[in-house]
C-alpha positions, -999 to 999 in steps of 0.1 A, spaced: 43 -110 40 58 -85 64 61 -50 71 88 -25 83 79 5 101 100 34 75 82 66 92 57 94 89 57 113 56 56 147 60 35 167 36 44 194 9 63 178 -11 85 193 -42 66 198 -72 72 181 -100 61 181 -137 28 169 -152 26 158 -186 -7 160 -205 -5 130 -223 1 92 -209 34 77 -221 28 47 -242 50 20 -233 65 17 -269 80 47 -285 89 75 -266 75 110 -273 91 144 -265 74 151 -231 85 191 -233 61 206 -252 31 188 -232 40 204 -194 -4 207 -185 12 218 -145 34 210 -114 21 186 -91 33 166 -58 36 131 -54 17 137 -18 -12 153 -39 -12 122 -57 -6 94 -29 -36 114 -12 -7 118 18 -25 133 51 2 137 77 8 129 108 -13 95 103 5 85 68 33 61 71 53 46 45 62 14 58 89 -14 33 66 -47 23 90 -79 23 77 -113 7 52 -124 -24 22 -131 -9 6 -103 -21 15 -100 -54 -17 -108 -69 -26 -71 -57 4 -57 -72 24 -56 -42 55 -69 -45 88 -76 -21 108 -46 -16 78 -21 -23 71 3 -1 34 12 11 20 43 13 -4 31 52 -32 54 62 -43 46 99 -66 73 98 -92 49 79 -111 20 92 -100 -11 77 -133 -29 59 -139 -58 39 -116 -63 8 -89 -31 24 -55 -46 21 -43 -36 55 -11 -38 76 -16 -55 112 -1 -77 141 -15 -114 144 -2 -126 178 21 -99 177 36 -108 142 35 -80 110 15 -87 81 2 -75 52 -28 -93 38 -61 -84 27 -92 -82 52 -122 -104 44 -148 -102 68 -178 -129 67 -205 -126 92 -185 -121 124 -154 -142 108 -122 -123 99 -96 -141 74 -66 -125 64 -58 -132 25 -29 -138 6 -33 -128 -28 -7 -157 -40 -20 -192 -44 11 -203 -25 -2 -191 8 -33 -198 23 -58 -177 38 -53 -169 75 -85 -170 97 -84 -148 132 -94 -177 157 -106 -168 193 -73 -162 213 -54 -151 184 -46 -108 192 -52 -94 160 -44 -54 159 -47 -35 125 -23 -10 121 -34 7 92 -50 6 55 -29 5 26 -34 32 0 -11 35 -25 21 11 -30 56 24 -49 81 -1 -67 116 11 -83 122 -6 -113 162 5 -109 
């Protein structure tokens, strides 16, 4: 799985309404009457320009975290990647999204679809994390 580059996100965003009930996925309800206040998506994604990217995830092998081909990643490179953080990086200079396991002084990079297997970061290999993912978006359109 690979990454594209899309930019920074700049923060204050539009506000938008929040409902204060949770939509059920079965029958609708009138959302009109339950306006609780305005909010921004960047409030939400926890965006903290200039070190936020939004970067365009393409192929399945993450899918088993929810993050699908097409999506697009909300990347912090503010944080420290640890164990478990689904990070984007460069392993001998290719992009990849995979999560970080770190075991004694052993990194592997993950897949999180049986299909793929497990990438370990051998001595020689360049490995260079870009960035933490935070938050991932999908349009269903």
């Amino acid at each position: 799985m690979s990454f594209t580059i899309l930019g920074p996100i700049i923060e204050g965003g539009i506000k938008l309404p929040r409902c204060s009930f949770r939509v059920p996925a079965g029958f609708p309800s009138p959302a009109a009457d339950h306006i609780e206040q305005h909010i921004s998506l960047d409030e939400i994604l926890n965006i903290r320009a200039p070190h936020v990217y939004l970067v365009s995830i393409a192929g399945d092998s993450m899918q088993g975290a929810g993050i699908f081909d097409g999506d697009l990643a909300i990347v912090d490179r503010a944080l420290e990647a640890g164990h478990n953080d689904i990070v984007v990086a460069l392993l001998n200079n290719e992009p990849i999204c995979k999560r970080l396991c770190i075991r004694g002084t052993q990194m592997i990079l993950h897949s999180e679809n049986s299909k793929y297997p497990s990438r370990y970061v051998l001595e020689g290999d360049e490995l260079s994390i870009w960035g933490v993912i935070t938050s991932s978006v999908r349009s269903h359109v």
